[in-house]
Structure formats: C-alpha cells, structure tokens
N, C-alpha and C positions, 0 to 999 in steps of 0.2 A: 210773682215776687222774685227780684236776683236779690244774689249774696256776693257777700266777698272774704275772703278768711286770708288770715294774717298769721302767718308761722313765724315764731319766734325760738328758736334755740341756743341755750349759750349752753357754758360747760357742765352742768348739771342737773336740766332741766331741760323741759320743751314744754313751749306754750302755744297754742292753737285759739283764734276766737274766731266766730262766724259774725260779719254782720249783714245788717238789714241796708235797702237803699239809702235809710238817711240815717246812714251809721252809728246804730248802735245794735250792741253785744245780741244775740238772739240763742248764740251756746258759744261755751268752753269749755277747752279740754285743757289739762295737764299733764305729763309724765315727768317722774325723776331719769329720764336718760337725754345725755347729752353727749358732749363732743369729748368727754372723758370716758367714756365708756369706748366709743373707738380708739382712743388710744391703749386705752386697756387692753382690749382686742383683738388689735390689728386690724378691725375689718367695721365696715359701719352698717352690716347688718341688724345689727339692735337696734341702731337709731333708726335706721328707716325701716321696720316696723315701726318702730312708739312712733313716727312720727303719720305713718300712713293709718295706725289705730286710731290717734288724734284725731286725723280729721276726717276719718268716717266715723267718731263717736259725735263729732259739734252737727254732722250731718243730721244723723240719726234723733241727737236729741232736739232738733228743731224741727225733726220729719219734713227733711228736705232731702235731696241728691245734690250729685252735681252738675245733672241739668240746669239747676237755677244757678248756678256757681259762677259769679263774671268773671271772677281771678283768683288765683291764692297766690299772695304776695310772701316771700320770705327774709326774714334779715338775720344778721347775727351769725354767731362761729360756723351755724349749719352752710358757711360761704366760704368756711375754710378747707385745708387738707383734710382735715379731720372731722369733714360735716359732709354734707350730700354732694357738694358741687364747688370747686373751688374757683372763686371769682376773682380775680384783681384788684387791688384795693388801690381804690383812686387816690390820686396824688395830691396833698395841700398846694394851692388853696381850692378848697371844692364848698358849693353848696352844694341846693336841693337840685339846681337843673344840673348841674355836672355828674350826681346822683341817680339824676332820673335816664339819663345819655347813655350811661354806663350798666344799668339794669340787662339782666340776661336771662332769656325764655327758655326755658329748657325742659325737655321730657323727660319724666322718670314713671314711665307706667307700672312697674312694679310698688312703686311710692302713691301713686295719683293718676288720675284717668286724664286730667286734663295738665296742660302745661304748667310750669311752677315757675315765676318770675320772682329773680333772686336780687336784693340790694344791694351792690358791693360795699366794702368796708374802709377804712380812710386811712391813709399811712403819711407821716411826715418829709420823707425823701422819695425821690425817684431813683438817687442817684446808689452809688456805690459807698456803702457803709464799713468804716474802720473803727481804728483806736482813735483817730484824731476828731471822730464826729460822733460814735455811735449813743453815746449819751443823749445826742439832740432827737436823734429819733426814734418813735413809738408807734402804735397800730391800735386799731380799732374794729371791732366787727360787730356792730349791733347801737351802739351808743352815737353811730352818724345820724340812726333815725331816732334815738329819743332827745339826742341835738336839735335835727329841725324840726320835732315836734315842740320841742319848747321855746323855739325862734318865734315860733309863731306867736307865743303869747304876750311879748315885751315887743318893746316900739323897734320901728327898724332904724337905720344909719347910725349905730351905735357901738360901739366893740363890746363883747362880751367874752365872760371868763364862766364858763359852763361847768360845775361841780355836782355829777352823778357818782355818789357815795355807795358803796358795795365788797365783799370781800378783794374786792380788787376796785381802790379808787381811780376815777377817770374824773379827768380835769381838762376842759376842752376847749380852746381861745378862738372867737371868734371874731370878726374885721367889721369893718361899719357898712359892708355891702351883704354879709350876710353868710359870710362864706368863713366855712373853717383854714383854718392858719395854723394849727398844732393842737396835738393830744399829748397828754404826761397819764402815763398809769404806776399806780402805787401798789405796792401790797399791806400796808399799812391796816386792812381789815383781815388780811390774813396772820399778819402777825399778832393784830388782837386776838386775834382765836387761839393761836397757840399761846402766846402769854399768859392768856385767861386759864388754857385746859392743861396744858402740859409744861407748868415750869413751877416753880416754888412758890410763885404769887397766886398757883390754882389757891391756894389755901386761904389766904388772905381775901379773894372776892369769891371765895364761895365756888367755886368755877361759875359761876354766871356771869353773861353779860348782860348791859344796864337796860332795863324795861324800858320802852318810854314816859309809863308811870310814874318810875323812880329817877328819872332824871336828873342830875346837879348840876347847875351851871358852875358855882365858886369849886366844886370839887377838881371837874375841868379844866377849867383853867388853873387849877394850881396844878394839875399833871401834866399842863401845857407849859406851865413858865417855868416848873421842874424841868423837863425837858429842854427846853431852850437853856436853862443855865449849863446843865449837868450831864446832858445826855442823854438818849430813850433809854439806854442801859441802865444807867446809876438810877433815871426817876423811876423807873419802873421796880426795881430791887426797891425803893424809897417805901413804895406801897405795903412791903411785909417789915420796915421800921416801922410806919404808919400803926399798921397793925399789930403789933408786939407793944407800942409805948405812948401811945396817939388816940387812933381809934380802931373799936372792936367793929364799926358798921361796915359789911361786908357789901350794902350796895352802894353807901357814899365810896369804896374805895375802890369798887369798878368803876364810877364814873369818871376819877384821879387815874386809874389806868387808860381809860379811855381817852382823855386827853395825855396824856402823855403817847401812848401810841398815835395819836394824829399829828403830833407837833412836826415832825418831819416830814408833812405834806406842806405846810405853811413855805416851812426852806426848799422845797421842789418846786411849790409855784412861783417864788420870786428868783428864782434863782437857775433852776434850767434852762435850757437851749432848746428844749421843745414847744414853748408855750411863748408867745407873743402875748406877752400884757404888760399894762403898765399904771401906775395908781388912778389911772382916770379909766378903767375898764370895769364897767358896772357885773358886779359879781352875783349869777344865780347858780341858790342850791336847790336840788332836786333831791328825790330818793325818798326814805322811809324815814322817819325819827327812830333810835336815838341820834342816826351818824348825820339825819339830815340837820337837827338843831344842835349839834355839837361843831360841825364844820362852820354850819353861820355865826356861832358864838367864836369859835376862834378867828374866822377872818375879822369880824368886829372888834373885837380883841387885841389882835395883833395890829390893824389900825393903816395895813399900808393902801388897802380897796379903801375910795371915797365911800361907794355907795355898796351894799349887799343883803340882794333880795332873797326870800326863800319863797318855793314854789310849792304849793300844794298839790299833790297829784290829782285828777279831775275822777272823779265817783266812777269805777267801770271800766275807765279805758286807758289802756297802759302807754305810757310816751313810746312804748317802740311801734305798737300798734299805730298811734295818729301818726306817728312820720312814717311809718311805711303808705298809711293811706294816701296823705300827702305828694311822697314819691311818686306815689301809682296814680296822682291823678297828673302833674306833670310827663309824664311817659305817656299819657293819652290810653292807657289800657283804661279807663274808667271815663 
C-alpha cells in the first residue's frame, strides 16, 4: 500500500490527512498551531513540531511509516515568512500547470524523514507596488489549491468569480482558460467577530454568531440593504435600535448584523482593481454555511452576477487537500 499526505497550515491551525491510492482519507490529524504562533514567537519552532507530530500521528493511526509514503504535498501560509519555507508566489495569470512548474522539494528532516513538496501561493503583481496601484493588489497562500480543486467541478472555458468565505474573505477571478486573473481578500469575517464580541451590539445578538440552524434570509438582507443605504457603521448601531424598539430576537438580529457586515464585499467585488469580473462571470460559493448561504443570497440579491452557484463541499475531503492532489499529479511526483 503507498500513501500520500497533504499538509495544510493557515494562520491558526495545521491540518494533516493521509490518503490511500485511490484517494481517500485513511487518517487525520489536527493541531491549533499555525503561522500566528511564529509570529508570536519569532521563531517557527512550534510549528514544526505540531506539524512534524501531525504527521507521525495520521502515520501511526493508520499503522503505516513512511516507507509507504509516495509524497507529502504542502500548501497554504506554511509557504510563507512565517511558515516552514518561504516559496514565491506566482504571478497572475497562473493556473494548475503554472502551479505545478513552480512547486519546490525541499528537506526538512528535523520536520519529516522524506522530502516535503510545497505549493506556492498567488499574488496579483509582479511589478513594483505604490499609492497609485496598491489597492489592485492582493496575495494568497492556500486558496490557489481550493481554487483548482473547485475548477475541477464546473465546466471549463468559462470565467469564474470564486467565493471562499472565512474570517478572512477570499474572492478569486478566474478567465475562460482556467487560470487565475485576481484575488480580493476581505476582513469582513473578522470584523463580524469583533462586532459580534466586543462593541455595544455584543448585547443586542447575544454575542453569538448565526448557527446554521437559525439562519434568516429576509433578516440579511435587510443588514445588507441597511448597509448599502447607511453605511456598515450606522446599520450595524441600527441592530441595538432594532433591539431597544423592534425586536427582542437576539438570533434574528445576528443574522441583520451578518448581512450588514458582508455588504461591503458586494462594493469590493464590483468595484476593485484586483478582480477581473464582469456581469457575465458565473459566480461559485464555497465554504461552510452560515457565510456560505449568506454570500449566495447576497450576490442573488444584489442582482449584478447573471448566474450564482453554491458549492457543497464533498463528504471527507477538503478543497485544499484535492488541489494539492491535483497539483502533485501535474508535477508528475504521483
């Protein structure tokens, strides 16, 4: 039996899966450290242990080594300053093979017995960044492979507008050959958080944010078209009038804050200099519900995307995982 294990690390996390020849999961691991702890730090010896515990526990629990081990593919921040290896991030327009071209082998045997092949990350310029441009461009380290892992599942020769929702939204344009053309990232989930926990509206939604359970579409979009008349500011204070003279429900009014923090993604993607799209660019959302059914209700909503898909994520296997598999089978390590 060979394997193949797929490390993924973003800023707060590290994920690890082992799979089988005909890929699928056989172990995983998890740890809470990521590319924020070396910065905490200084130094990225924390992460490489969690990450080299990682994947002698998917080892361990599947009672394998890494004798059987044909690769471990890695993607994501662990490619930055602040990760194990810092890789270059390829220049738009890039697909899967510009991807796969770019990919770099590298030893770290204090981390791993065998080599650790890394997927660089995708940036909008090559060029020299100012005042007169720097808004157009943005970066990515981990969301190029849940990109082409989700390329793969919509028909090809078509432009797409790629919406993976998270405390940091990524918004990713791609051309009718398959190749990325711009990333926009948001903080728009980080400011739901703090909205939520630490301002005067904690009180008004409870500090929760919205279950998927409890979902409201009309609540939404009225935080959304609050937002678009008034500002995130005024609609988001709106939510403790809401609450004082309106209503007492504490998760219809997180879902009113929820769209009201997202409404200033809608004006980023038609409106930035990072994203090439335009009303004929068929729109997929990905990610987790609540932010994955609340982005698709707003771009629907908002009305300027002809068409906009939402994507289920597949039982088991994570989009960074299938486009790193992906990658690594274009690089011919597999």
């Amino acid at each position: 039996m060979s394997y193949i294990i797929t490390l993924d690390t973003g800023t707060t996390n590290t994920r690890v899966v082992l799979w089988d020849s005909k890929f699928r999961p056989a172990a995983s691991a998890k740890s809470e450290v990521g590319v924020r702890n070396t910065a905490i730090d200084g130094s990225n010896r924390r992460l490489k242990a969690a990450v080299k515990e990682c994947l002698e526990r998917v080892l361990r629990d599947a009672g394998t080594s890494y004798d059987e081990v044909e690769a471990v593919i890695a993607s994501g921040m662990i490619t930055s300053n602040v990760g194990l290896v810092e890789i270059p991030h390829c220049v738009v327009p890039a697909g899967a093979d510009d991807l796969a071209a770019a990919v770099q082998k590298v030893s770290l045997p204090d981390v791993c017995p065998i080599p650790i092949h890394f997927v660089p990350g995708v940036k909008n310029s090559g060029g020299p960044i100012g005042f007169g441009n720097f808004e157009a461009m943005d970066i990515m380290r981990g969301e190029e492979v849940e990109s082409i892992a989700l390329l793969e599942q919509y028909p090809r020769g078509k432009s797409y507008l790629l919406v993976l929702p998270g405390s940091h939204m990524k918004f990713v344009s791609v051309n009718t050959k398959g190749q990325i053309t711009g990333c926009l990232t948001s903080i728009s989930g980080e400011l739901l958080a703090s909205i939520t926990n630490d301002t005067i509206i904690a009180d008004a939604v409870g500090r929760q944010f919205v279950a998927p359970e409890d979902y409201d579409r009309s609540m939404v979009l009225l935080g959304c078209d609050t937002a678009a008349k008034s500002g995130v500011g005024r609609a988001c204070f709106s939510a403790r009038i809401l609450s004082q003279f309106v209503l007492k429900d504490q998760k219809k009014l997180a879902n009113y804050v929820l769209g009201a923090a997202l409404q200033s993604d809608l004006t980023g993607i038609r409106h930035s200099d990072a994203l090439q799209v335009g009303p004929e660019t068929d729109v997929i959302v990905a990610g987790k519900d609540p932010l994955r059914r609340a982005m698709a209700d707003l771009l629907e909503h908002d009305g300027y995307f002809a068409h906009v898909h939402v994507c289920a994520p597949k039982e088991g296997i994570p989009l960074s995982a299938a486009g790193a598999f992906l990658i690594a089978k274009k690089t011919g390590i597999l």
